[in-house]
N, C-alpha and C positions, 0 to 999 in steps of 0.2 A: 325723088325720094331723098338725093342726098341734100335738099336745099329744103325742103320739110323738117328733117332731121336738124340742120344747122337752124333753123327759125327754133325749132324745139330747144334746142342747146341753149341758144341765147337769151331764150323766154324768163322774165325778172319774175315771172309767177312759180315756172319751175328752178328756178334760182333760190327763193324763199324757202319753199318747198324740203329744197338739198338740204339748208342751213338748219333749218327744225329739224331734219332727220339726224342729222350729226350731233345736234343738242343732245336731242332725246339718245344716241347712241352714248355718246358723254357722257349723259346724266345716269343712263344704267350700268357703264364702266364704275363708274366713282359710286354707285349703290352696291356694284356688285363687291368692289375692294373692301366698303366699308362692310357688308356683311361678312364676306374672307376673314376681315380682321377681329370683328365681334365674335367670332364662330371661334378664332385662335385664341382670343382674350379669353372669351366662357370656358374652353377646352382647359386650357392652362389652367383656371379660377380652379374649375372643380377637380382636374386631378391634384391640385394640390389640395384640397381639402378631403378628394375621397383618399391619396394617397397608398394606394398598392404597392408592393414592396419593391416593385423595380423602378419606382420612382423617386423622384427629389429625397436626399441623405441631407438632415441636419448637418452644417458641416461641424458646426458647434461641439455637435452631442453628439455625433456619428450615430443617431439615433432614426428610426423612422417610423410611421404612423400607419397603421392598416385599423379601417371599421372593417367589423365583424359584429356575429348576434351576438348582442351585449353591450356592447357598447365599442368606445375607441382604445387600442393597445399600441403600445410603443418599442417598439424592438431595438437591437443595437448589430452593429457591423462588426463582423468576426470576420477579417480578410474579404473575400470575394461570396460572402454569405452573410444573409439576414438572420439572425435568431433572435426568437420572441420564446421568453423562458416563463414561467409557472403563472400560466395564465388559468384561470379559474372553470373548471368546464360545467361545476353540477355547484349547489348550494351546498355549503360546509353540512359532513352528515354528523351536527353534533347535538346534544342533550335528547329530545325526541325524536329527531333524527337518526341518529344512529339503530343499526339493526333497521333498515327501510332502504327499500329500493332507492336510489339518485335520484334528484330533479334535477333537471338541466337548468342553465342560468335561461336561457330564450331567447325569445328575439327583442323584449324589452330593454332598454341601456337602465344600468344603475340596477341591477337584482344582484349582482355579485361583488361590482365595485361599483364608485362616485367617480364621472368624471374621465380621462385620460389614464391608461393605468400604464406604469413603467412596468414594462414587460422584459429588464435586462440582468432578471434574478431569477436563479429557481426556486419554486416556491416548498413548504417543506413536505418531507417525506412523512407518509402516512405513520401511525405510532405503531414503535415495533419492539421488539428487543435490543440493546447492543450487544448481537451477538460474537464482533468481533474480538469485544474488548471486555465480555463480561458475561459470564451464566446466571448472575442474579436476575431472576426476569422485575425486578421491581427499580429495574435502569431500565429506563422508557427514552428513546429518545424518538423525534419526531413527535407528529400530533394527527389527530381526529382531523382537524381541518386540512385536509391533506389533496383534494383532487383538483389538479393541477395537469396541465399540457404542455406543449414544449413545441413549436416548429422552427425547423432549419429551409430556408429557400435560398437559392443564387440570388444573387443583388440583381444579376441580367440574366434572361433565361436564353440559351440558345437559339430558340426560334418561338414566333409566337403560342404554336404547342403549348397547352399545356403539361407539366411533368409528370409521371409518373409520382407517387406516391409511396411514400416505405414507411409505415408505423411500425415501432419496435415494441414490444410486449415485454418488459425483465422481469428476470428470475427472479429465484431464491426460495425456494423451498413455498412459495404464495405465505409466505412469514415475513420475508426481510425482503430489503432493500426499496430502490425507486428508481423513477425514468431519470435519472442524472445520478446514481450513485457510483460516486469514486469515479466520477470521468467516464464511467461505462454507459457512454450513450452514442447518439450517432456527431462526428463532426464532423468540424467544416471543412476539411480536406476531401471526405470519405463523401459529401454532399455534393462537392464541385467535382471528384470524381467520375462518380455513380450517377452524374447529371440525375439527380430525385431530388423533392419535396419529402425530409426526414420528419418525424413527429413520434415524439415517447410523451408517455404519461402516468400516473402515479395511481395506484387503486388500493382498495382499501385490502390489508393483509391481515393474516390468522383470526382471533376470536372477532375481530372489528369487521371483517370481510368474509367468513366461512364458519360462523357457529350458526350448528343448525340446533335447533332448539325447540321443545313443541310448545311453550310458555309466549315464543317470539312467535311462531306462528298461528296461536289464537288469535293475534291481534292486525294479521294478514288478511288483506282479500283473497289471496290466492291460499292461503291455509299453507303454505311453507316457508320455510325459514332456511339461512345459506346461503350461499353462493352471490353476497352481496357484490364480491370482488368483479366477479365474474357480468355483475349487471353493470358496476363502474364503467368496463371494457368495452361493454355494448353502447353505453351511451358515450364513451370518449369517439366509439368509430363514429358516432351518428355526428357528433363536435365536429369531425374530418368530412363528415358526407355536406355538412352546410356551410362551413366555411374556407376549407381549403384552396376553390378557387383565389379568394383573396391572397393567398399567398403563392399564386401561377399556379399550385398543383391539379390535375386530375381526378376526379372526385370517381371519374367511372373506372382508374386505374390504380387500385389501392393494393398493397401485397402487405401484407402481417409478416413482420418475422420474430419469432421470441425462442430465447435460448433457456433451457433446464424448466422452469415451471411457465415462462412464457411462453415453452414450445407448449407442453400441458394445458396451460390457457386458450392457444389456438385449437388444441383440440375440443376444448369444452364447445368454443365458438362456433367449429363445423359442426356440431350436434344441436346447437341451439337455434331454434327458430327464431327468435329474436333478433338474432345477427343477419342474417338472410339476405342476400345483396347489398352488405355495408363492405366485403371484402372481395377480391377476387384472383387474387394470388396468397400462397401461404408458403413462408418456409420457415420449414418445425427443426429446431435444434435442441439436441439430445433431451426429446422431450419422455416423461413418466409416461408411459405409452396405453397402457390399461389401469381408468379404474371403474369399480362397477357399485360402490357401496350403496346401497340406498338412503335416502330420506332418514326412513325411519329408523334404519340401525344406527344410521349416526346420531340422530335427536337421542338415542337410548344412552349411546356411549358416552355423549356429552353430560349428559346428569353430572359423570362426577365436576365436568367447571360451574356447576348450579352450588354442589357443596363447597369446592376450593372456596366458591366467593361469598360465601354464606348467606346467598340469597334465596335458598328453598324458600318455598312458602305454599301452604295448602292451595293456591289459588292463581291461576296466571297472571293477571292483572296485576299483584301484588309482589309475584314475583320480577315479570318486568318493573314494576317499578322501581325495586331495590335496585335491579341490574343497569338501569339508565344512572343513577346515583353513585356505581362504581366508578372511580377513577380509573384515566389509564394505565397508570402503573399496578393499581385492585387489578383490572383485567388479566393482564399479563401475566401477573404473580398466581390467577388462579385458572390458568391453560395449561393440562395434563401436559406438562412437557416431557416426564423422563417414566411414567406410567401410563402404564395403556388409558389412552389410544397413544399412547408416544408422538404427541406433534414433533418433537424435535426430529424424527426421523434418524435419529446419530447414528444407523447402522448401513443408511443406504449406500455407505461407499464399501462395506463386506460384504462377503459372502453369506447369504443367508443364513440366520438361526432357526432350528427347528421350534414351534410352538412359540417366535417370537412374530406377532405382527403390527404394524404402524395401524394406527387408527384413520380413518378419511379426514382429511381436509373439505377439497371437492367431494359432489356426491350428485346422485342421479336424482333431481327434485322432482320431477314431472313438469318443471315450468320453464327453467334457463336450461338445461340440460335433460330433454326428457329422457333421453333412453343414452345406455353408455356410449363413448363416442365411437368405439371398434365396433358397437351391434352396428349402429348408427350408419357406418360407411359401408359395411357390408350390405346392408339392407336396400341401400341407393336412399338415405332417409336423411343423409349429412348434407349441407351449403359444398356443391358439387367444383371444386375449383381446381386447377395447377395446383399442385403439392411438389418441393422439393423437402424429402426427407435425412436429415445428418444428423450423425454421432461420432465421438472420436473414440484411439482405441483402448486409450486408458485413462476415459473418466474416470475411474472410482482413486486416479492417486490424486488427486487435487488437495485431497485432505484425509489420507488414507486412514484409516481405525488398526489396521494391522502393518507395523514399519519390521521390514525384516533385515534391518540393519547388524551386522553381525550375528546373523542368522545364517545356519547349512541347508543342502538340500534336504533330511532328514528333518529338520525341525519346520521346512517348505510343505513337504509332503504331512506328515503328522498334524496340521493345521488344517490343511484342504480334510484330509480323512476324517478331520473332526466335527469339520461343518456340514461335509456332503455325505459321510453314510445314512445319517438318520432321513434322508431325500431318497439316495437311490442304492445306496447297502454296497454290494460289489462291484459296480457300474462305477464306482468311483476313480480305480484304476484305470477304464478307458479313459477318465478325466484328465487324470495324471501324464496318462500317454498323449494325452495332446498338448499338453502345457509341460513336457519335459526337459528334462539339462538336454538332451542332444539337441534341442534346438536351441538352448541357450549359446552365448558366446562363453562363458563362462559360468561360473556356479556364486560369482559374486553374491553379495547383500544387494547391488544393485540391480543384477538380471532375473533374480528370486522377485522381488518386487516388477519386477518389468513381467513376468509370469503371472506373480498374483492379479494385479492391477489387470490384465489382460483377461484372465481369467473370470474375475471379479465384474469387471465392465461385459462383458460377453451373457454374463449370468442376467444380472441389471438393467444393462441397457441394450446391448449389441440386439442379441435374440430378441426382444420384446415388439424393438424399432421394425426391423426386418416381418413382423407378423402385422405388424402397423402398416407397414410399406404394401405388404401382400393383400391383406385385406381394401385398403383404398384401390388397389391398381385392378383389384376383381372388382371394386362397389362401385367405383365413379367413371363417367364416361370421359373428365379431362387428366389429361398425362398424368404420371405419380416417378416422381424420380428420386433415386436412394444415392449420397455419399457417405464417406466413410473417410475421418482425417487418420493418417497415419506420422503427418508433420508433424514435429516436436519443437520443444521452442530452445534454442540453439545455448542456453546456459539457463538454469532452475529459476524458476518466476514465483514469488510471492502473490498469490490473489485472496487468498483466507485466512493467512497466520500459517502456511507450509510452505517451504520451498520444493516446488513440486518440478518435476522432470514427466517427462513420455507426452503422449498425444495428451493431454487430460482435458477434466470439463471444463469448458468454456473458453480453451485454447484457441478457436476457434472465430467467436465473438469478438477476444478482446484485437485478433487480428484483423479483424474485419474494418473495427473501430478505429485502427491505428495505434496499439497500443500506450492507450491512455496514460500520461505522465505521470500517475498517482501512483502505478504500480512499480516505477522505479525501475524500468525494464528498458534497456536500448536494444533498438533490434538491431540484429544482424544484416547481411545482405541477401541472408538464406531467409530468415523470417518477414523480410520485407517481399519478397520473390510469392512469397505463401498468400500474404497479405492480397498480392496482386492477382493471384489466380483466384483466391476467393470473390474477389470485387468484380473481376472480370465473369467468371461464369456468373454471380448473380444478377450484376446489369444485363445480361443476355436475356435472364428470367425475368428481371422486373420490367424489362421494355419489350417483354413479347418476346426476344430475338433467342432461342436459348442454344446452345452447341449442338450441331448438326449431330457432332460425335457422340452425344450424352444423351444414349436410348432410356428408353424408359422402362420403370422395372418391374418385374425381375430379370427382364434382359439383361438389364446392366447395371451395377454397381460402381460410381464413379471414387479413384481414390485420391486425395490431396495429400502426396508425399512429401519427403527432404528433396525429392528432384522434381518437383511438380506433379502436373496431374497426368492420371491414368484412366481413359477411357477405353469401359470395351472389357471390365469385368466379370464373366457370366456366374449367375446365381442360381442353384439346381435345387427348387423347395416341392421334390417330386413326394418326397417324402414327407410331405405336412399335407395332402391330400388325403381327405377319408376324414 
């Protein structure tokens, strides 16, 4: 064998034999490197052409490229975060447009722009009033061509995970403002914190967004009219349900969160079928908690902006036609603002007037909001999700209507008597006793107002929220959890044209945000501290993870104090049974 073996070894047949097989191993090493390196060439080729945002930065332009449906957008680098600003979600709703549901831009490129679009502007806010700077409503600033998105992602995301997602809804009475006004949006600090994929966007507000009208809904397939705003909302989530991946977020991990009528807006949303698996977390801040008008009664009460604009006419056709022909400053100027229905709303930071009431904005169409959203959640009939519920405790001083500045307790009391006998007559006094000087520090101008405002929020919002809270944590089968800010912001903040003190509205938001440079406000170490427990328990809720300690309610009412938070409030609503 071993002289077999050694003939075999020596054999020039299996010598030849070896030398081909080494070729041939050769020849499939150097095919294999070369496919290695056409595989890293191609790879390289097309992310640089598909471009996703954790990839290759202009260094140039600090600028970068994400396709999306629609075409190609160009964002720009904000520190350790990408934002792509007033990117186009729905075709401008103007001339026939207007008063019609949204079309999305699509999946076609070139329906809303040509080309590559520099995505490193905001694009403008919907038209509205300047109400900061002026009650003429025939000052129009902003435009019709207004619907517009906005996302914030990390330039790197911490792990290939995608992130969680956080769309912001903003306020303002559904009349004013935008997803980028005065710096109140989400940034880049609060985005690299919060590890999320941030996204605000712009919908159409007052008569342009919420005139229901029965001249506009002749010309309906659905036979109503309204709540266009409300449809804008529905198709910016659908924007976030198609393309957010490109920007690393999470498409199946979306939380809503809107403050003052964006919390309002989330509630139209859990009522609306329409919305139906576009969201699945929400957190409502100090949202208008019930409304229930119908359709019809508002189509009635808006007649009078048919006359303000002097477009009655025997016939719908004719009357839309006038109303498409209205300018936007025409429209404005003919929006009941300071006669019923009072769009202005200017009383909501008082105490009730008796036989004074606000006219609908929203309203119950049978289409986007079929039934109210409180029937809705009670019923088990609302988009069933994670609710975090918040108010603070002295919304109504943000821009108060009653300043009791060198005011006594006498002329305290004599005010409240005056607004609440014509409610509940001698019951008023137990009113009294709970908002009285023995609990003040003093009898100042300033603890009088620390009273009313308390009082006044309590009336407005405190009690409305709390029945909101109650009814979801009966109606839906996932968690409902209620806070309550009692943190003030550490010297008087300008957000409306007041310098306001106590918890107030949107105290809350603008800490969240990082107090936005526009408001001229340096925090403190106390309101950066606020800042951080706000950010902290809501990253808990928007990554699933929420505090062990923060039950759910009415177990417990969690409170964000001057010395942080307090969990483990119990809430006794024995008495709102029956």
């Amino acid at each position: 064998m071993e002289r077999q073996d050694s003939i075999i070894y020596n054999d020039p047949a299996s010598s030849l034999t070896r030398q081909r097989r080494k070729r041939k191993i050769t020849l499939a090493l150097v095919v294999l490197a070369f496919v290695a390196i056409l595989a890293s060439l191609l790879y390289y080729y097309f992310s640089r052409k598909v471009k996703e945002y954790e990839e290759v930065i202009k260094d140039e332009t600090q600028q970068i490229e994400v396709k999306i449906q629609g075409g190609v957008i160009r964002g720009i680098l904000e520190g350790n975060v990408v934002v792509f600003k007033g990117i186009p979600y729905a075709i401008p709703p103007v001339d026939n447009q207007r008063w019609t549901p949204p079309v999305a831009c699509g999946e076609h490129e070139n329906k809303c722009w040509n080309g590559s679009l520099n995505a490193s502007e905001f694009g403008s806010m919907c038209a509205q009033q300047d109400v900061l700077h002026s009650r003429d409503p025939s000052k129009v600033i902003g435009s019709e061509d207004c619907l517009f998105i906005n996302v914030w992602t990390l330039k790197k995301r911490p792990s290939e995970k995608p992130l969680p997602v956080l769309v912001y809804i903003h306020g303002g009475f559904l009349m004013y403002s935008s997803g980028d006004w005065n710096g109140l949006h989400p940034s880049p600090e609060m985005v690299s914190e919060m590890k999320v994929v941030s996204v605000s966007f712009n919908y159409r507000l007052n008569a342009f967004g919420f005139l229901a009208l029965h001249s506009l809904a002749d010309a309906s397939a659905s036979k109503t009219s309204g709540n266009y705003g409300f449809m804008d909302q529905i198709l910016a989530l659908k924007w976030v349900q198609a393309n957010i991946r490109k920007f690393g977020g999470d498409p199946k991990s979306v939380t809503l969160i809107g403050q003052s009528s964006g919390g309002t807006s989330e509630l139209a949303l859990l009522a609306s079928p329409g919305a139906a698996g576009l969201f699945h977390r929400a957190i409502i801040m100090s949202a208008s908690a019930v409304y229930n008008k119908s359709w019809e009664d508002a189509a009635n009460d808006n007649k009078i902006f048919v006359n303000n604009s002097k477009c009655a006419r025997n016939s719908s056709m004719a009357e839309r036609e006038c109303l498409y022909k209205l300018s936007p400053s025409q429209i404005e100027a003919a929006i009941p603002w300071d006669v019923y229905p009072y769009w202005r709303m200017a009383d909501q930071n008082d105490l009730p007037t008796k036989n004074l009431f606000d006219g609908a904005v929203a309203v119950v169409d049978k289409l986007v909001v079929p039934k109210p959203p409180l029937v809705a959640m009670t019923t088990g009939e609302a988009n069933d999700v994670p609710l975090i519920i918040g108010t603070t405790a002295q919304e109504t001083n943000l821009r108060p209507v009653k300043n009791f500045a060198n005011s006594t307790w006498e002329d305290y009391s004599a005010y409240v008597r005056e607004k609440l006998l014509p409610f509940i007559g001698g019951d008023v006094n137990k009113v009294l006793s709970m908002y009285n000087r023995t609990q003040l520090a003093d009898v100042s101008s300033a603890s009088l107002q620390f009273a009313y405002s308390s009082m006044a929020t309590d009336v407005r919002v405190t009690c409305s929220n709390d029945v909101l809270a109650l009814n979801a944590s009966r109606g839906f089968k996932n968690p409902v959890y209620r806070y309550v800010v009692t943190n003030s912001p550490s010297k008087p903040i300008n957000l409306i044209g007041f310098q306001a003190t106590f918890a107030i509205h949107m105290w809350d938001l603008v800490a969240l945000f990082g107090f936005p440079t526009a408001f001229d406000y340096a925090p403190s170490s106390k309101d950066l501290s606020f800042m951080r427990d706000l950010r902290r328990e809501f990253t808990k809720f928007i990554h699933g993870e929420l505090n062990t300690s923060w039950k759910e309610y009415p177990e417990n009412t969690v409170l964000f104090t001057d010395n942080g938070v307090i969990f483990g409030l119990i809430m006794d609503f024995s008495h709102m049974d029956g």
